[in-house]
Backbone of each chain as nested JSON, in Angstrom:
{
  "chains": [
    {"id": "A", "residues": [
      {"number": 1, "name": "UNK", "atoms": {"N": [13.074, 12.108, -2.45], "CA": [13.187, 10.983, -1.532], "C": [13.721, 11.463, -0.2]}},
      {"number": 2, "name": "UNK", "atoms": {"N": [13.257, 11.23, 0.832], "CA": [13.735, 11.708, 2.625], "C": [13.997, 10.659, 2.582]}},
      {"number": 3, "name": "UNK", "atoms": {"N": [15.261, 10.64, 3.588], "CA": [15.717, 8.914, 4.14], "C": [14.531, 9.601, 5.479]}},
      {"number": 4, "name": "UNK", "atoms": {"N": [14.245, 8.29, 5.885], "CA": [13.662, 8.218, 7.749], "C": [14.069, 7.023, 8.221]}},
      {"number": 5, "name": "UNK", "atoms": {"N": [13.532, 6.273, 9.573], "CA": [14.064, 5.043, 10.106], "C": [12.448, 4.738, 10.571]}},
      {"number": 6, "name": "UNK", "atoms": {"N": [12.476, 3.282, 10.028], "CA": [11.282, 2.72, 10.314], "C": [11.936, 1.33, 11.271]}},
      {"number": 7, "name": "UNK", "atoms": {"N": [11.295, 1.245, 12.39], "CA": [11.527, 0.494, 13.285], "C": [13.442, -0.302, 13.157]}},
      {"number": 8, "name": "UNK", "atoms": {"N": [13.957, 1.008, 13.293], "CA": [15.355, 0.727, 13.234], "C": [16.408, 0.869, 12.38]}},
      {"number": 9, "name": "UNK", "atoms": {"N": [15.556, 0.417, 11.362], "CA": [15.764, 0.779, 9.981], "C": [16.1, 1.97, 8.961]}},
      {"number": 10, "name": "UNK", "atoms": {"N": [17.103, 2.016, 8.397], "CA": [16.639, 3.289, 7.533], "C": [16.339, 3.1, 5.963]}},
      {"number": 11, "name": "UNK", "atoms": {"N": [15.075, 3.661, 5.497], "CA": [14.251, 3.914, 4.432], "C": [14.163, 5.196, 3.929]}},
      {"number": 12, "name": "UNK", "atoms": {"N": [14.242, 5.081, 2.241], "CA": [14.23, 6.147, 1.83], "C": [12.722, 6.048, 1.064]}},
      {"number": 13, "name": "UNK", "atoms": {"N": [12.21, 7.147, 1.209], "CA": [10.729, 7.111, 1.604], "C": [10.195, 8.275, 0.049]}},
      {"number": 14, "name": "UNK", "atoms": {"N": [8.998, 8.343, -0.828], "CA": [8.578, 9.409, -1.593], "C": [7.113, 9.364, -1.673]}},
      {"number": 15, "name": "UNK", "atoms": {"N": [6.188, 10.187, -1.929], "CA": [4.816, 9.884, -1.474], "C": [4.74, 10.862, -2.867]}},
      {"number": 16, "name": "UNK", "atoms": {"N": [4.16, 9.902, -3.679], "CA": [3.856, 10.288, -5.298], "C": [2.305, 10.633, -5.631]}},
      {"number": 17, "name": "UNK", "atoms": {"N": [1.936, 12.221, -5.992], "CA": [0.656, 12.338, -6.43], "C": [-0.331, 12.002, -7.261]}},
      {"number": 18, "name": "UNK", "atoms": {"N": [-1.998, 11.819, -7.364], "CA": [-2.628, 11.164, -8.442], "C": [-3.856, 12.319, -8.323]}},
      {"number": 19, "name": "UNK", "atoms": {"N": [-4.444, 11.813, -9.288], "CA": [-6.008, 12.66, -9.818], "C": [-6.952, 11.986, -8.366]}},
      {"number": 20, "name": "UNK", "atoms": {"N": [-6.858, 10.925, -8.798], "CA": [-7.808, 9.545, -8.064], "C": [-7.016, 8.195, -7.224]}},
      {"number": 21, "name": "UNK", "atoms": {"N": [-8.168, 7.708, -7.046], "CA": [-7.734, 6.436, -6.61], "C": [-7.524, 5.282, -7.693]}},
      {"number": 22, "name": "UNK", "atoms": {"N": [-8.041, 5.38, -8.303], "CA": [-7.314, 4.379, -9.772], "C": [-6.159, 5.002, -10.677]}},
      {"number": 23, "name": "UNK", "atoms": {"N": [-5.565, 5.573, -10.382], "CA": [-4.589, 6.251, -10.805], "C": [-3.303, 5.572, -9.52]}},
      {"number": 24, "name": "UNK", "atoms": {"N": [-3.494, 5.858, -8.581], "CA": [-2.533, 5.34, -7.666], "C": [-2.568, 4.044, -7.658]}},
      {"number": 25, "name": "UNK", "atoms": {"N": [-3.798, 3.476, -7.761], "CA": [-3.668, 1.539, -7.881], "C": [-2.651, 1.454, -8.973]}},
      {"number": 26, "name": "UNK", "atoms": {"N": [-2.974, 2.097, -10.556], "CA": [-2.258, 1.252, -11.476], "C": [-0.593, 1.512, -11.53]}},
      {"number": 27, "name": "UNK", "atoms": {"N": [-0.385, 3.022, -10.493], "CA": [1.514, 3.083, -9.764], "C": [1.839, 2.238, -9.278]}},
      {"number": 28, "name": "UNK", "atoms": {"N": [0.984, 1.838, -8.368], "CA": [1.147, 0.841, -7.364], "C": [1.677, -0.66, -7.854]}},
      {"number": 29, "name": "UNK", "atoms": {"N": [0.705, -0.655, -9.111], "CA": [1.156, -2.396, -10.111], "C": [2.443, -2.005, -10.626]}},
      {"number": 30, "name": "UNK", "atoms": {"N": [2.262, -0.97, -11.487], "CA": [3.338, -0.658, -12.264], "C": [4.772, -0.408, -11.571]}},
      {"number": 31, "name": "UNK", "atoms": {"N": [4.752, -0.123, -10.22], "CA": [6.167, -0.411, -9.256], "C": [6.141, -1.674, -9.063]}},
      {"number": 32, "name": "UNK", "atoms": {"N": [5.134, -2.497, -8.395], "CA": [5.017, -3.737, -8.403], "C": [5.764, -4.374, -9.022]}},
      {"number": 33, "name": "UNK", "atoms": {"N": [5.157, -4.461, -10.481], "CA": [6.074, -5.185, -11.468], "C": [7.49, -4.612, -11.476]}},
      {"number": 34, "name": "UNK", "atoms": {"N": [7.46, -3.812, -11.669], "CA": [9.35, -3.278, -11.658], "C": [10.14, -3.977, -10.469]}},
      {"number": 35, "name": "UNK", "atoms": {"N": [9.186, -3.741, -8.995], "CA": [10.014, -4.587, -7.732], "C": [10.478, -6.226, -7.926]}},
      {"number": 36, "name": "UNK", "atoms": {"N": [9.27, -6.659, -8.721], "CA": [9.058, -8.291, -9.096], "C": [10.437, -8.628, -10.155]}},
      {"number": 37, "name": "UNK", "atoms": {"N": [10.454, -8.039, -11.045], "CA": [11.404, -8.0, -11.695], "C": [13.2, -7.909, -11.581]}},
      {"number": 38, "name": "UNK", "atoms": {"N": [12.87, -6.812, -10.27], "CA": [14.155, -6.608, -9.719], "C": [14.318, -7.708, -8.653]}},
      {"number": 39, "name": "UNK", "atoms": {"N": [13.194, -8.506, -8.367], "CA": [13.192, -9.287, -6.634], "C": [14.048, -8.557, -5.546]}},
      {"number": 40, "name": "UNK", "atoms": {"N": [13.448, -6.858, -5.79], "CA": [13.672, -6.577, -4.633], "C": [12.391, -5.402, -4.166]}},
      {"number": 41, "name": "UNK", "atoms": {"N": [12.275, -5.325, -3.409], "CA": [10.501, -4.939, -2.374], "C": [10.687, -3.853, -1.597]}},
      {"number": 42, "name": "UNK", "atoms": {"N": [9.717, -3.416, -2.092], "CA": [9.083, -2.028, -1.935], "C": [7.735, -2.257, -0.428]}},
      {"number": 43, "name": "UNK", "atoms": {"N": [7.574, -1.191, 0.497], "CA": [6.885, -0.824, 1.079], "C": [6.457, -0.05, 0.064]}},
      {"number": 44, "name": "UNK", "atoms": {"N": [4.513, -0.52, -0.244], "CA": [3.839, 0.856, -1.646], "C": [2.631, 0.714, -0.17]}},
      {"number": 45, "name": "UNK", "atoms": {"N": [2.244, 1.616, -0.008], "CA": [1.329, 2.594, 0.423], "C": [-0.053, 3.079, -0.515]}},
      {"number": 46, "name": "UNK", "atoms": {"N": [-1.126, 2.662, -0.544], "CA": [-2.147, 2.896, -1.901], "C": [-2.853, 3.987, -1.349]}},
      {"number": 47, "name": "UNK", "atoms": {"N": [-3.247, 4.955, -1.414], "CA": [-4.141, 5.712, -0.881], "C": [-5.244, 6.451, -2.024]}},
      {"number": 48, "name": "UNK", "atoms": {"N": [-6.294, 6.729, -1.458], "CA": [-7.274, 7.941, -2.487], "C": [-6.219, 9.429, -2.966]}},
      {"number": 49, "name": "UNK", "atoms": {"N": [-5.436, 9.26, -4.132], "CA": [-4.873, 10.113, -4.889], "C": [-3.437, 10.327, -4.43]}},
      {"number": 50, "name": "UNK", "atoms": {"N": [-2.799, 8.803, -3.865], "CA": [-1.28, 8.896, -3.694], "C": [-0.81, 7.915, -2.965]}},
      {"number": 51, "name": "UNK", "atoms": {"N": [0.639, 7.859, -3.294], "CA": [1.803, 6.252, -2.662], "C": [2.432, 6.475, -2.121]}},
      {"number": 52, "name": "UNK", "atoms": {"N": [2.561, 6.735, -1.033], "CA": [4.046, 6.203, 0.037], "C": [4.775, 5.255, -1.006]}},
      {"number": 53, "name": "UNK", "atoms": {"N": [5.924, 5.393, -1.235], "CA": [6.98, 4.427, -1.779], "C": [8.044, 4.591, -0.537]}},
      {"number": 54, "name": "UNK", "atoms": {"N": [8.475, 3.106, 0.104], "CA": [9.267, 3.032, 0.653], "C": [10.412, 2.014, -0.338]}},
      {"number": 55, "name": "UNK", "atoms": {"N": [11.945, 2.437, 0.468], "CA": [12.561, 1.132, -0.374], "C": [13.837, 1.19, 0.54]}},
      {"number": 56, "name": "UNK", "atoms": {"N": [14.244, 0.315, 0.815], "CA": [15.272, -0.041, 1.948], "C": [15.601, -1.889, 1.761]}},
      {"number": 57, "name": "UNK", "atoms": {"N": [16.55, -2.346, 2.255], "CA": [17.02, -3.756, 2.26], "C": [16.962, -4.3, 3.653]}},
      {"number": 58, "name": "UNK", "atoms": {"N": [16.03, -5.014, 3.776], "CA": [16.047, -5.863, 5.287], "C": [16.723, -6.497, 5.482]}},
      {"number": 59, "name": "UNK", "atoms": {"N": [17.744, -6.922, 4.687], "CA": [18.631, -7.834, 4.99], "C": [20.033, -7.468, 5.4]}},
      {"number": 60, "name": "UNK", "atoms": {"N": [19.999, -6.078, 5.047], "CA": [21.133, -5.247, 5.832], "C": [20.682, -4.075, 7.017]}},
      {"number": 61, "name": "UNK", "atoms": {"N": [19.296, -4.204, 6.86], "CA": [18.727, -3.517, 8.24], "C": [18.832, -1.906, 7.676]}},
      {"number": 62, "name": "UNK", "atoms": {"N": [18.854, -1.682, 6.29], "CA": [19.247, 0.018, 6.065], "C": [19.426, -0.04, 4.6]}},
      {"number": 63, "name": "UNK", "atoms": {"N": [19.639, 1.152, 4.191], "CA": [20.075, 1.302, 2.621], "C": [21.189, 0.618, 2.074]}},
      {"number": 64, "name": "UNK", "atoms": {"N": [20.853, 0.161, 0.965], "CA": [21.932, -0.633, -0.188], "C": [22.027, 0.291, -1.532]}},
      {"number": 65, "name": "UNK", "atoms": {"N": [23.277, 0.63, -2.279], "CA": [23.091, 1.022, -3.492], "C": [21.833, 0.709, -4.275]}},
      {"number": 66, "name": "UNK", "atoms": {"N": [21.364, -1.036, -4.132], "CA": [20.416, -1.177, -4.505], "C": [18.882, -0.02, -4.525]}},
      {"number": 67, "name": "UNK", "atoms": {"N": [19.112, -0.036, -3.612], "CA": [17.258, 0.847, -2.994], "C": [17.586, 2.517, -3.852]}},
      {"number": 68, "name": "UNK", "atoms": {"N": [18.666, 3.27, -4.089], "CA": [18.523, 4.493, -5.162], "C": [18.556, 3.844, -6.666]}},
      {"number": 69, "name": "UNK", "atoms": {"N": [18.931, 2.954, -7.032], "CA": [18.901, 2.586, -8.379], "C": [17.468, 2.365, -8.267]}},
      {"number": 70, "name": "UNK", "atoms": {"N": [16.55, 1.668, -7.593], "CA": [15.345, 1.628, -7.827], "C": [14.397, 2.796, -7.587]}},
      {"number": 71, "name": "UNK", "atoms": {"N": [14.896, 3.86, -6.327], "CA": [14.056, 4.85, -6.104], "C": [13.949, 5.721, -8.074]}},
      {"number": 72, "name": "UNK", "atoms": {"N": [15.378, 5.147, -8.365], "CA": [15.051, 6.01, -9.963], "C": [14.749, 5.714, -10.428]}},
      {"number": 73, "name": "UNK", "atoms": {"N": [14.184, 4.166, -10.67], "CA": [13.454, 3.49, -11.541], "C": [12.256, 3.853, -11.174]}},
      {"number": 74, "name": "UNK", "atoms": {"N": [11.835, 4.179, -9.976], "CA": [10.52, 4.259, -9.507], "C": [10.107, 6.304, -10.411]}},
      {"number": 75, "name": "UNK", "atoms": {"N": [10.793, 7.108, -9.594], "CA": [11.213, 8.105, -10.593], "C": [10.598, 8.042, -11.713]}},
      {"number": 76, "name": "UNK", "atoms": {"N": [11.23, 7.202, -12.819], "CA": [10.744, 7.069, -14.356], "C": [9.497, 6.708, -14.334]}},
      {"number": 77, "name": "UNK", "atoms": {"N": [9.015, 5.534, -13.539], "CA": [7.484, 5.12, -13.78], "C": [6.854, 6.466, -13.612]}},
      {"number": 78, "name": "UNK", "atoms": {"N": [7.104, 6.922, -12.961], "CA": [5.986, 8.082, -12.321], "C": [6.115, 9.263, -13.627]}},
      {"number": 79, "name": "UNK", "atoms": {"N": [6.969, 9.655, -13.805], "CA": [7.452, 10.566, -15.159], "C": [6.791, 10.309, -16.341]}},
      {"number": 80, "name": "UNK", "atoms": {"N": [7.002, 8.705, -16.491], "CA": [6.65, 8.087, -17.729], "C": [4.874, 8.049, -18.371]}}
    ]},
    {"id": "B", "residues": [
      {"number": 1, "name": "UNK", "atoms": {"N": [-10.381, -8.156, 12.52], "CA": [-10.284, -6.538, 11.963], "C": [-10.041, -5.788, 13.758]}},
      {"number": 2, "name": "UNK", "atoms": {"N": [-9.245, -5.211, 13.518], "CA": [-8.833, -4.232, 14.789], "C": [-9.339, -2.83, 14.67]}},
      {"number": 3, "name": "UNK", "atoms": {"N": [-9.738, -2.147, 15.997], "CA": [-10.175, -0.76, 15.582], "C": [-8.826, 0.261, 15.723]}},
      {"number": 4, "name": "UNK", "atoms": {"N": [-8.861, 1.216, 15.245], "CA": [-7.364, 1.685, 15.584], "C": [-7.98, 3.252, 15.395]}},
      {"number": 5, "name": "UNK", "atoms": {"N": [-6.861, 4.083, 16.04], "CA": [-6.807, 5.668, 15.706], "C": [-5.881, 5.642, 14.987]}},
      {"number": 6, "name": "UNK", "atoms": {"N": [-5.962, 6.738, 13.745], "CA": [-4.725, 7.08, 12.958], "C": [-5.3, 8.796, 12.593]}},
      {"number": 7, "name": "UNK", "atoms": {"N": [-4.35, 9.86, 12.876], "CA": [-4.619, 10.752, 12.786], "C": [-5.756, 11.453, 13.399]}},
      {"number": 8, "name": "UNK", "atoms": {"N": [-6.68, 10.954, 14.838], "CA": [-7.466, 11.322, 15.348], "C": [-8.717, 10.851, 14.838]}},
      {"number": 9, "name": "UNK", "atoms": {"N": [-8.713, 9.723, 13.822], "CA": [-9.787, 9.242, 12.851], "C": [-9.735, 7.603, 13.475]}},
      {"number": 10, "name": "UNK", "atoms": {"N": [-10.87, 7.175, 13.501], "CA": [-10.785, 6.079, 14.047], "C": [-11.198, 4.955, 12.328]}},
      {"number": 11, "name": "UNK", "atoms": {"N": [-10.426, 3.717, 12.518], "CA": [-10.263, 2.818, 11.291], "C": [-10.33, 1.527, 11.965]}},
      {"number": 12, "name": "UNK", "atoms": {"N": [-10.849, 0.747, 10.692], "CA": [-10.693, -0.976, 11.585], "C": [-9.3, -1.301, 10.336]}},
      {"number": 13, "name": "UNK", "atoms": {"N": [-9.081, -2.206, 10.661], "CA": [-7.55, -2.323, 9.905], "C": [-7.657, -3.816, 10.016]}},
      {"number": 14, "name": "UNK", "atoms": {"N": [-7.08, -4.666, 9.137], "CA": [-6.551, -6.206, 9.192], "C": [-5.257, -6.653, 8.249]}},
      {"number": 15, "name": "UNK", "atoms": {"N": [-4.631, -7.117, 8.824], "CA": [-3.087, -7.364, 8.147], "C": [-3.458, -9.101, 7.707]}},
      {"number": 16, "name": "UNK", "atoms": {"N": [-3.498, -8.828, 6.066], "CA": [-3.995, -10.46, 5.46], "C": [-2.418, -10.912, 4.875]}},
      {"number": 17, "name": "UNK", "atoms": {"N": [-2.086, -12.169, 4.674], "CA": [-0.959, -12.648, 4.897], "C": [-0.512, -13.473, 2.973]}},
      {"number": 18, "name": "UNK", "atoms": {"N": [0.162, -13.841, 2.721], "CA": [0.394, -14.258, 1.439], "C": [1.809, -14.656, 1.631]}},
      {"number": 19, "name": "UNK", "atoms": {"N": [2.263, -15.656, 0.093], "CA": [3.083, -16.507, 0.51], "C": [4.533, -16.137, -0.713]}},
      {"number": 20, "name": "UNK", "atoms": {"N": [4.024, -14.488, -1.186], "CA": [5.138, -13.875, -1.724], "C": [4.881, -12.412, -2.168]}},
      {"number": 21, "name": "UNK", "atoms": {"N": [5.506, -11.77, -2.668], "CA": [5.119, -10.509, -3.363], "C": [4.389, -10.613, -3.652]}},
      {"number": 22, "name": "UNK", "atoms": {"N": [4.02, -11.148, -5.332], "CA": [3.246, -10.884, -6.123], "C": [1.819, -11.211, -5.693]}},
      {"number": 23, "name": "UNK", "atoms": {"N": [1.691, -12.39, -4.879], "CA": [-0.17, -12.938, -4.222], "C": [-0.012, -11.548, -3.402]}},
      {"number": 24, "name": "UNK", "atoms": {"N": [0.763, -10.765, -2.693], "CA": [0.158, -9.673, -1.916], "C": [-0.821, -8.597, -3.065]}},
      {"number": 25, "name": "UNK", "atoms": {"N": [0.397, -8.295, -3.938], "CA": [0.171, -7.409, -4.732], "C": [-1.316, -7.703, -5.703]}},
      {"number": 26, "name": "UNK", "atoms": {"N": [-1.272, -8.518, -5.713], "CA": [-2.796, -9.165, -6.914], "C": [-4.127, -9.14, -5.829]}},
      {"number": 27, "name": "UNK", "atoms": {"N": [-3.712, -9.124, -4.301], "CA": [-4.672, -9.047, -3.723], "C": [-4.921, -7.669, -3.501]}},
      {"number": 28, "name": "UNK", "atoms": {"N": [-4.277, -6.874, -3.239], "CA": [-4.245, -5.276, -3.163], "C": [-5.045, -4.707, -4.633]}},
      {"number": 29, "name": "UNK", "atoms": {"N": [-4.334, -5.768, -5.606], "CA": [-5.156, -4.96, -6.994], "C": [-7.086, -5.43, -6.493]}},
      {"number": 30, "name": "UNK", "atoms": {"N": [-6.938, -6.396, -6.315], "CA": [-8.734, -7.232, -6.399], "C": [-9.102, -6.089, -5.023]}},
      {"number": 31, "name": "UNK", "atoms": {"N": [-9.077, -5.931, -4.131], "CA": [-9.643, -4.557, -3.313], "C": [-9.424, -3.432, -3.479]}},
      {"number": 32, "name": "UNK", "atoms": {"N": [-8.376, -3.004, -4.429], "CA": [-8.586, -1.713, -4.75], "C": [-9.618, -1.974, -6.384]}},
      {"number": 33, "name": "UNK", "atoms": {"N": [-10.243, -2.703, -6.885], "CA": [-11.211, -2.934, -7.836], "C": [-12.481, -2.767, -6.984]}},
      {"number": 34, "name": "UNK", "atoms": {"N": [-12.487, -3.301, -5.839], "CA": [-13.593, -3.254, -5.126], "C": [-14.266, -1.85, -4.633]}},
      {"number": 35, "name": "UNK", "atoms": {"N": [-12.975, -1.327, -3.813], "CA": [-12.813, -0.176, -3.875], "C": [-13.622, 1.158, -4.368]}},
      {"number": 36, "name": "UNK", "atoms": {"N": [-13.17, 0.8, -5.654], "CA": [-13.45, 1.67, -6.853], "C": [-14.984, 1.404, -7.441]}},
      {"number": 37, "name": "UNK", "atoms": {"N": [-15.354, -0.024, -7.681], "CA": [-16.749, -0.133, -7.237], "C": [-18.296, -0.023, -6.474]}},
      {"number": 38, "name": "UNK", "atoms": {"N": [-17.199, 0.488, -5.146], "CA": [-18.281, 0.984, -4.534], "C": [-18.243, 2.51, -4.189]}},
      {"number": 39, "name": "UNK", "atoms": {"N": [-17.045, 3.231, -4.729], "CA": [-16.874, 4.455, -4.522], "C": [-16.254, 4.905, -2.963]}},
      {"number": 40, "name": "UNK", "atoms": {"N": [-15.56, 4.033, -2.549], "CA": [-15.294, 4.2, -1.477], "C": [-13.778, 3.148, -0.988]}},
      {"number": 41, "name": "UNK", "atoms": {"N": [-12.914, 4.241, -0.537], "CA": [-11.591, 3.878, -0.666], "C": [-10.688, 3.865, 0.519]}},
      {"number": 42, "name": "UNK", "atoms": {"N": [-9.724, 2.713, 0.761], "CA": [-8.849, 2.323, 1.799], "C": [-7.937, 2.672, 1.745]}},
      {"number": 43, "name": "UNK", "atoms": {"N": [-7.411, 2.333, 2.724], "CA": [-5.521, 2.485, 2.978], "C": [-5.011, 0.815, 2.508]}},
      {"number": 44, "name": "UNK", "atoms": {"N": [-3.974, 0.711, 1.504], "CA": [-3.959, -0.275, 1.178], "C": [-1.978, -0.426, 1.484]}},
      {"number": 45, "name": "UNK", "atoms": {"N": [-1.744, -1.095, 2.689], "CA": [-0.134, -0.697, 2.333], "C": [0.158, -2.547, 1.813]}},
      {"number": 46, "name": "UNK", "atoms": {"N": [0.794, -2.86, 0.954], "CA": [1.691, -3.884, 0.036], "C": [2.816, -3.807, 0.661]}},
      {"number": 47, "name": "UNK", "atoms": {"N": [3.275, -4.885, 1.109], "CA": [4.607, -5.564, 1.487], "C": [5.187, -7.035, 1.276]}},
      {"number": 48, "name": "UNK", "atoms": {"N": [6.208, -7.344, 1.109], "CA": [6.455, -8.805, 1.006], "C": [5.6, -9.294, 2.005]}},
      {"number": 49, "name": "UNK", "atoms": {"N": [4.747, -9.979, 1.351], "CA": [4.047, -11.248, 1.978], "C": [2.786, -10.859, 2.93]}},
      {"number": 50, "name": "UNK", "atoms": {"N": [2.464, -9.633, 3.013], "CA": [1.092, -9.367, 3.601], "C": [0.947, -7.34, 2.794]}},
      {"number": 51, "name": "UNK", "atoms": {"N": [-0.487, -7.888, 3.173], "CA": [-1.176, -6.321, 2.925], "C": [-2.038, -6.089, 3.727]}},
      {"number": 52, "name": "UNK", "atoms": {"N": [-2.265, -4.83, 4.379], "CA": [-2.37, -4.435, 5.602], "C": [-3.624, -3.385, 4.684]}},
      {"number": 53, "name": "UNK", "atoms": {"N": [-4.845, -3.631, 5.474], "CA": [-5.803, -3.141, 4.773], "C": [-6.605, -2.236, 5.759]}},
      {"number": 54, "name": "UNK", "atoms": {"N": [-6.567, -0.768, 5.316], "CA": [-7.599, 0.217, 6.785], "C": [-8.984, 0.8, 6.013]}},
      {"number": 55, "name": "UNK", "atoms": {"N": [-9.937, 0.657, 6.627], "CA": [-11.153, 0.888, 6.055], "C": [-11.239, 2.129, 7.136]}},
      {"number": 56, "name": "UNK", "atoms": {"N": [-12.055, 3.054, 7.193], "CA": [-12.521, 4.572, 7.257], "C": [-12.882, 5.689, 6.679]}},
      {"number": 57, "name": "UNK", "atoms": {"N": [-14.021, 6.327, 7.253], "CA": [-14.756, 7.313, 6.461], "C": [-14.116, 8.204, 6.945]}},
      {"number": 58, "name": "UNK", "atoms": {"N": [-13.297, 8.952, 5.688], "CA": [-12.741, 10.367, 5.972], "C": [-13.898, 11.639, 6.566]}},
      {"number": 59, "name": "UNK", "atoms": {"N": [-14.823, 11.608, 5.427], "CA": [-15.845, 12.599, 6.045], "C": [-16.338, 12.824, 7.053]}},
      {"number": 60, "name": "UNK", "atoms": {"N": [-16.376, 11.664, 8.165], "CA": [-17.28, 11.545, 9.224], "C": [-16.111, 11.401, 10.396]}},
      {"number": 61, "name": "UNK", "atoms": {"N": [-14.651, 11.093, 9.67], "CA": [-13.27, 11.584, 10.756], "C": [-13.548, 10.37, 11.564]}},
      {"number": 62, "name": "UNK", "atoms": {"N": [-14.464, 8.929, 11.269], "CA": [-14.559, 7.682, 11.535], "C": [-14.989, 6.875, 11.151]}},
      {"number": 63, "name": "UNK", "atoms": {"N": [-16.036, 5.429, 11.962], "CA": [-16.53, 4.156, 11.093], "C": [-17.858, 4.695, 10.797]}},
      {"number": 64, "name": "UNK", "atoms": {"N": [-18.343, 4.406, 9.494], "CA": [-19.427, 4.276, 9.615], "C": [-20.011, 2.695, 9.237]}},
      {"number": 65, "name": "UNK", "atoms": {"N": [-21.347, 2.17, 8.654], "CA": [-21.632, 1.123, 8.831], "C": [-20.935, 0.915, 7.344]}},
      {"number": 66, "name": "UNK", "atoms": {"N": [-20.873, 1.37, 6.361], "CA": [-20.079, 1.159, 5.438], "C": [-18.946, 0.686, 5.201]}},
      {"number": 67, "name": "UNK", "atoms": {"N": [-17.85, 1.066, 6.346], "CA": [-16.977, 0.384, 6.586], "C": [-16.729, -1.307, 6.941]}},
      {"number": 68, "name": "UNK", "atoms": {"N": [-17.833, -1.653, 7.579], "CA": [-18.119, -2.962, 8.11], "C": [-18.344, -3.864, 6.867]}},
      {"number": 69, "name": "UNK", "atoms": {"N": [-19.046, -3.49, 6.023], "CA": [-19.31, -3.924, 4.841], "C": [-18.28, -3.949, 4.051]}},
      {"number": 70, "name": "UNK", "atoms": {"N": [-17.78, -3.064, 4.049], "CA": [-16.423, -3.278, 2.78], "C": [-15.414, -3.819, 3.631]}},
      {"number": 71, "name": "UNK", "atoms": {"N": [-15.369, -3.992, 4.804], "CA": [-14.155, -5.065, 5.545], "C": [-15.087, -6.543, 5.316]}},
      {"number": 72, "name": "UNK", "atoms": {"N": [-15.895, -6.816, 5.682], "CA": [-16.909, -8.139, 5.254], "C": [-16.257, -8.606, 3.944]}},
      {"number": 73, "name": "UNK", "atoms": {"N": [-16.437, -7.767, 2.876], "CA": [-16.405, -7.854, 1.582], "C": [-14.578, -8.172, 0.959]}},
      {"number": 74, "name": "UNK", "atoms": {"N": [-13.718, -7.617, 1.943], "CA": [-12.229, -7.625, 1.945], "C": [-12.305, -8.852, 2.006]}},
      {"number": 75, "name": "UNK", "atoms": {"N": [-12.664, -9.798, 3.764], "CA": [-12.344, -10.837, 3.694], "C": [-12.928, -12.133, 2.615]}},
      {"number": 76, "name": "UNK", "atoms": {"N": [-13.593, -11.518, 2.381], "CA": [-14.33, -12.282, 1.246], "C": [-13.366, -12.405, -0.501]}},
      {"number": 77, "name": "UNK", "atoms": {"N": [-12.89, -11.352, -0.461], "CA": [-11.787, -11.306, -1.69], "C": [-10.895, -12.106, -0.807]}},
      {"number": 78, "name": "UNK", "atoms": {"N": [-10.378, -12.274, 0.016], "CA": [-9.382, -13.109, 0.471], "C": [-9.161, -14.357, 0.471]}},
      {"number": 79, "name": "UNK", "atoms": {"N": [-11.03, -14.983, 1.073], "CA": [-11.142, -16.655, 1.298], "C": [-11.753, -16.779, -0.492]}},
      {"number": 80, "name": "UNK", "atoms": {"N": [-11.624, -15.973, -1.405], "CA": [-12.259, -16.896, -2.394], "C": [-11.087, -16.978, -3.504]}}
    ]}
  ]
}
């Protein structure tokens, strides 16, 4: 994970590899659901064989403990 | 649909709007199905409440008429 600053902001950012492009769609759900669950939101990025995962709190304008507990949840999906 | 440069590659792009996570995310899944149907694949970024969709032919390093069609076909997953 790199922290960077997106329009002010700081985000901690990971760009996760695939075979294909249906391989990155079903990361893409499968963080999805994990974000939905947590009600807290992810910048996902879909591309032909990979995801930008962003995760940061807009409501504090920057990182929350929150956003690494999920970058590791995100972590496991990808592992898993 | 806007034309844009990204990486010296020219893309048409449209930012479609939704009224929470999950309608973004279910719409990102229904065009990346499309996607995958026609063998030909976008930039799909997912965010609370919109998904930001870039059509471009990597090979040709721009639009071709293909692109027009599968943005046609985007908004069409959208209004139905």
């Amino acid at each position: 994970w790199q922290p960077l600053t997106v329009d002010g902001e700081q985000r901690l950012r990971r760009v996760f590899k695939f075979k294909n492009f249906a391989e990155a769609l079903a990361f893409t759900q499968r963080v999805g659901d994990l974000a939905e669950e947590a009600d807290h939101h992810p910048a996902l990025l879909t591309e032909w064989g990979k995801v930008t995962v962003d995760w940061w709190t807009h409501k504090i304008g920057g990182l929350h403990r929150n956003d690494f507990i999920m970058a590791a949840k995100t972590d496991r999906v990808y592992s898993s």
